[in-house]
N, C-alpha and C positions, 0 to 999 in steps of 0.2 A: 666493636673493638677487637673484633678476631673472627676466625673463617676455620673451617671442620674438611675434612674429606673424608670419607668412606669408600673402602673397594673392597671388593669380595668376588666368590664365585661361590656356586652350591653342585652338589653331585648327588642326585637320587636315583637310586634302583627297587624298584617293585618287585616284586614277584605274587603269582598267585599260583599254585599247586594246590587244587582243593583236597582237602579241606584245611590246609596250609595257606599261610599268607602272610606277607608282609611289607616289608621297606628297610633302607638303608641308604641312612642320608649324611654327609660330609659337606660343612662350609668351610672355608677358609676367608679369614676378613681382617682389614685392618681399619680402625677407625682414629683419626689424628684430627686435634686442634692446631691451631697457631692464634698465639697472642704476642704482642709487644713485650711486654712484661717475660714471656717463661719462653719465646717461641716456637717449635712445633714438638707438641708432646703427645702420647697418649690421652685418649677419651679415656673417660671413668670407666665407661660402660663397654669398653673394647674386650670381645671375646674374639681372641683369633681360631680358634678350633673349635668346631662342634660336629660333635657326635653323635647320633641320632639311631638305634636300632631297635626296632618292634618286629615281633612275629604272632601270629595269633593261628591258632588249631580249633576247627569246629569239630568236639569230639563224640557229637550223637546225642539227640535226644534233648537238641537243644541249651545244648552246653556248649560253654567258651570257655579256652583257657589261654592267655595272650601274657606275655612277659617286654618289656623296655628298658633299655638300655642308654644309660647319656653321660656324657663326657662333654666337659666344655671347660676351656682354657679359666681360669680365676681372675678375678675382676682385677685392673691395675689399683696399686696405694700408693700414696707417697711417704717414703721411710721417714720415720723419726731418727737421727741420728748422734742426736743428744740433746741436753735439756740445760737451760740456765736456769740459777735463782733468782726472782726478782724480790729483794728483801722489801723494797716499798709493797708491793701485796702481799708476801709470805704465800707466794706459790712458784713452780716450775712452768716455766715456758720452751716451748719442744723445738728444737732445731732440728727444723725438715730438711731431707734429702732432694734431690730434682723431682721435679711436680711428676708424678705417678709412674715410677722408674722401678717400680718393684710390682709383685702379685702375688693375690692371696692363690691359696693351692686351687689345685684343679679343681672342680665340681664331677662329682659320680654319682648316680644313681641307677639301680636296677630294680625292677617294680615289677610284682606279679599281678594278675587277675582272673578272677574266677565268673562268669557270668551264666546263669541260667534264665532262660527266656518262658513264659507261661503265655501260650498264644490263642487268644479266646476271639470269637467271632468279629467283634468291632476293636478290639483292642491289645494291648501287649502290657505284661507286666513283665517287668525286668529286677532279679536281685543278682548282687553281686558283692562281692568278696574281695578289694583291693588292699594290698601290701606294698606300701610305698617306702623304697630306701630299704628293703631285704637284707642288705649285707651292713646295716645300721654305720655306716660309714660317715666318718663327724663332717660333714662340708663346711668350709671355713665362711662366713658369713663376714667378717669385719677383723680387726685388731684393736683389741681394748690393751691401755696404757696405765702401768699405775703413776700414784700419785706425783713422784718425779719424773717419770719418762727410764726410769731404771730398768725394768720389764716389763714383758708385753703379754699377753695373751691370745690365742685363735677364740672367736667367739663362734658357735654354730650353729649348725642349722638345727631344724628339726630330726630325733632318731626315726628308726622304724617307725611304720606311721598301720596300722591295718586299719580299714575303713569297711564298713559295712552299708549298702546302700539299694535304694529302689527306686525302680523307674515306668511311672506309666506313660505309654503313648495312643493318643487317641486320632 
């Protein structure tokens, strides 16, 4: 009953300067449905900008310490733009705005990490120390509505996130 398009382009840069290293990467993308019904709108899942940056430092002795960076446009919604009452249920029904004509806020995250490496004859132990979301920055995850459609709320993601973890390779 309906047909999609997607177009995009991506732009990635490398670099390596030991004991330096990294990436830096830019999409641009648009992804559109069409139906009979709404004809040609926004996909839910349409992120037209992403932003992508990681660097990582080998700082001796088997240490790592690498930080990331991301930026990416906010998912499309479709506005609620008023609410009626329906007395036969005794509830509010939402009068939507054009099918996904609005978006939640940007997405940002910047993440640190610490990795030390234990390098033994046949194998490797790896611990490390990950900080995810650093600058505890609320990412907008959906919009929750109250009971009439009166106000709305950001619902979000997860805060600061530190992980702690190990890794053997054999």
């Amino acid at each position: 009953q309906g047909s999609g398009r997607a177009l995009g382009g991506e732009a990635l840069l490398r670099f390596d300067f030991a004991p330096v290293n990294g990436w830096l990467s830019y999409t641009l993308s648009r992804s559109t449905r069409y139906s009979p019904d709404h004809g040609d709108y926004l996909f839910q899942y349409d992120q037209t900008h992403l932003l992508t940056a990681l660097v990582g430092w080998e700082i001796g002795g088997n240490w790592r310490i690498g930080s990331r960076f991301r930026f990416v446009t906010g998912n499309p919604t479709t506005p609620v733009v008023s609410a009626s009452y329906d007395t036969d249920t005794g509830s509010y029904n939402p009068v939507q705005g054009a099918l996904y004509s609005s978006r939640l806020d940007p997405f940002i995250q910047w993440d640190l990490r610490l990795d030390k490496r234990f390098v033994f004859r046949d194998w490797i132990l790896s611990f490390y120390l990950d900080v995810q979301n650093v600058t505890n920055y609320a990412n907008s995850e959906f919009v929750q509505f109250a009971y009439d459609y009166s106000q709305s709320a950001k619902i979000t993601g997860l805060p600061i996130l530190p992980l702690l973890g190990l890794k053997a390779e054999f």
